[in-house]
N, C-alpha and C positions, 0 to 999 in steps of 0.2 A: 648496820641495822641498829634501830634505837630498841632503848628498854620497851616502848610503847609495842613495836612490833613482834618484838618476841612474846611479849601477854596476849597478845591476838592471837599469834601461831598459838601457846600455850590454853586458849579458851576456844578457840578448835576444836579440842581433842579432847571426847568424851568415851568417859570409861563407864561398864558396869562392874558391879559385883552380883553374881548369883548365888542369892542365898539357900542354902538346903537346912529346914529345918521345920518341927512343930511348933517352936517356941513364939510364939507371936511378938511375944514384949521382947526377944532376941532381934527380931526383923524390924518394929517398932524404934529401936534403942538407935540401931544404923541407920536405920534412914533419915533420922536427927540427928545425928554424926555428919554423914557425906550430903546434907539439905543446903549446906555453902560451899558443897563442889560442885564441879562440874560432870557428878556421877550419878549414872541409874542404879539405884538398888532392887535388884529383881528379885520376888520369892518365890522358893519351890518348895512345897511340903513332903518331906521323908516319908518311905514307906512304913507304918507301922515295924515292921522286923528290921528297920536298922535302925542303931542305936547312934550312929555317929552324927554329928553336926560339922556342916564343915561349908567351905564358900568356893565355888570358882571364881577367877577371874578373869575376864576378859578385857582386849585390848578395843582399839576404836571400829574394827573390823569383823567383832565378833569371836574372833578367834582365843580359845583358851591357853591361860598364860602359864597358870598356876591351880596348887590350890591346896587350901590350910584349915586345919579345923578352926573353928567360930569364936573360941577362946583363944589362940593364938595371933588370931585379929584383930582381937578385944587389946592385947597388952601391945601388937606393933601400934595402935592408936591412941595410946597412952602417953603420951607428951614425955612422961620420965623415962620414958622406956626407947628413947631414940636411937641410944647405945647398937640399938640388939643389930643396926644397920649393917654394923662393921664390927661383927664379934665374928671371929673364925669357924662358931657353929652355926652360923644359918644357913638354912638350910636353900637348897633352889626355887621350893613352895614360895618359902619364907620371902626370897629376895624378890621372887616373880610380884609379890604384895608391896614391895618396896618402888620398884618401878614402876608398879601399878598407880600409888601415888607420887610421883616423881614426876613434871611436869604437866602435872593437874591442879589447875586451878581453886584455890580455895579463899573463902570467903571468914574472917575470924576478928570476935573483938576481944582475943585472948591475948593479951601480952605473954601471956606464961607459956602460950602456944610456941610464937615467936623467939622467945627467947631459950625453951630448951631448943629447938634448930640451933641459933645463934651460938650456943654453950658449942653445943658437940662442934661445931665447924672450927672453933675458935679453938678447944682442947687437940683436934684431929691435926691443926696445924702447930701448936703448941710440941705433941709428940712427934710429929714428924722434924718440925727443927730446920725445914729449909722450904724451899718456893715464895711463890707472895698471895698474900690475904690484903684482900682489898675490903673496906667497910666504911658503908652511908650511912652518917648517923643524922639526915637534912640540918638538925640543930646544935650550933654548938653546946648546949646546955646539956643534951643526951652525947656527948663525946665526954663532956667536962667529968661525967656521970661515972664514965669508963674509965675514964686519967690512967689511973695507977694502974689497971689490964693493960696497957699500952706500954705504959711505964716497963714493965715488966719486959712486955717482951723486946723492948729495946734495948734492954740493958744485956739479958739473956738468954735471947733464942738469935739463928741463925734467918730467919724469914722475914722476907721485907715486905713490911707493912704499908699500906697505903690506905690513907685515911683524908675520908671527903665529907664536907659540910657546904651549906649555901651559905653560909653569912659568916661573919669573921670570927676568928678564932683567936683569945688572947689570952689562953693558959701560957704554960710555959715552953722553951723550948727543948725541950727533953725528945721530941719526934716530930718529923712535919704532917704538916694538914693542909691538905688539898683544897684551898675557898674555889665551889665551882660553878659560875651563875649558868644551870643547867636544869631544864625540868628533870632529867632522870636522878639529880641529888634532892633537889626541893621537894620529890614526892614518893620515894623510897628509899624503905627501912633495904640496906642489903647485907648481905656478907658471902663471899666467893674466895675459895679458897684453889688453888690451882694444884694443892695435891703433892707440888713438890716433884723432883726427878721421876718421871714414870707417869705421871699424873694420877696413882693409886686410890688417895685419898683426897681427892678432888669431888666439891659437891658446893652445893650454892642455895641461896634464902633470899628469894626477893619481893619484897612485898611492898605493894601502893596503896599509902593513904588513901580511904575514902572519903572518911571526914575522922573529926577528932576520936582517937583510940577503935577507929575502924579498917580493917586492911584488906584487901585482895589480894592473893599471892600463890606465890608456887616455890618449891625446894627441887633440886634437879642436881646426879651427878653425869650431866650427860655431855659429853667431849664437847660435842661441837654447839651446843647451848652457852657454856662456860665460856668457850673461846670467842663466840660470839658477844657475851655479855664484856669481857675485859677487853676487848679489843674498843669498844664504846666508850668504856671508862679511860681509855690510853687514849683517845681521837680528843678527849677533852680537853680543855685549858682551865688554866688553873690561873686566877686575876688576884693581884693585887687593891685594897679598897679605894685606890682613888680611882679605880680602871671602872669600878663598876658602876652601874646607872643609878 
């Protein structure tokens, strides 16, 4: 299965969030948040005598997954706040909100989106110290950017890294680099990390160019998404520059 097919399955699958709450500009604020997913944001106005705000969630079925209060939604949507993923206190609420956006399509011309993903995947393999992290960077110019991240971990972690560009690469040889004449390198940003023994801490970021600093994408820590995506990236070939056209 190509990367193409997997963002179809993953544009598919639409989620809501059901808002419970008075606050207008609270309901207003998210549905300008999830306006580039692939999500309904539905609202329901609290009863005068309750005091709490809070969201359910539901999955593509309707069925309720979770649910968290309205400030605790605010900070899992916080770009800096990606951590709270894989901290040992979140809670089931919490994570039901994690899956909720996990394999939902979104729409972002934030680099800083993208790249706090990219951190935690790349730190998550960093401590874990073993498995393989695969990462698209289409240009060598954004590898070049990276070098010494690379650098690093080929000197000292125990995880084998595999790194893919479309066009040629003539840094140094300190790690290799995958040249790979393939639409899934040419038109995403990715990073997949397999988790290492267990697959615990296995989760992935893959986004496709729209046009210049525009992306469509999804982040997902789901077995057989992963396995599906690196098994793509393993069917590939890796050419040499006179091999290619």
């Amino acid at each position: 299965m190509s990367f193409q097919r997997v963002f179809e399955w993953v544009r598919q699958t639409e989620r809501t969030l059901e808002v419970h709450t008075r606050d207008e500009a609270r309901i207003a604020d998210l549905e300008t948040t999830f306006a580039t997913y692939n999500v309904t944001v539905s609202a329901r106005e609290t009863p005068p005598q309750v005091d709490d705000e809070f969201v359910l969630v539901r999955d593509s079925t309707g069925s309720v997954q979770g649910v968290v209060g309205c400030e605790t939604l605010e900070a899992i949507l916080s770009p800096t706040e990606t951590h709270l993923q894989f901290s040992p206190t979140v809670t089931r609420d919490e994570m039901a909100v994690f899956d909720f956006l996990e394999n939902t399509l979104f729409r972002s011309s934030s680099r800083r989106q993208l790249l706090a993903i990219t951190r935690e995947l790349e730190e998550r393999a960093w401590r874990t110290n073993e498995g393989n992290l695969y990462v698209g960077f289409q240009r060598s110019g954004a590898l070049e950017a990276q070098r010494e991240l690379y650098e690093r971990f080929e000197k000292d972690r125990e995880v084998a890294v595999n790194l893919y560009i479309r066009d040629d690469w003539h840094g140094n040889d300190s790690f290799e680099v995958n040249t790979v004449v393939a639409d899934e390198i040419a038109t995403n940003w990715f990073v997949i990390f397999d988790g290492g023994p267990g697959g615990e801490q296995r989760g992935a970021l893959v986004a496709r160019e729209r046009s210049p600093a525009e992306y469509d994408g999804f982040w997902t820590h789901d077995r057989v998404v992963l396995e599906t995506l690196i098994d793509t990236l393993e069917s590939l070939e890796s050419v040499v520059p006179e091999e290619r056209d």
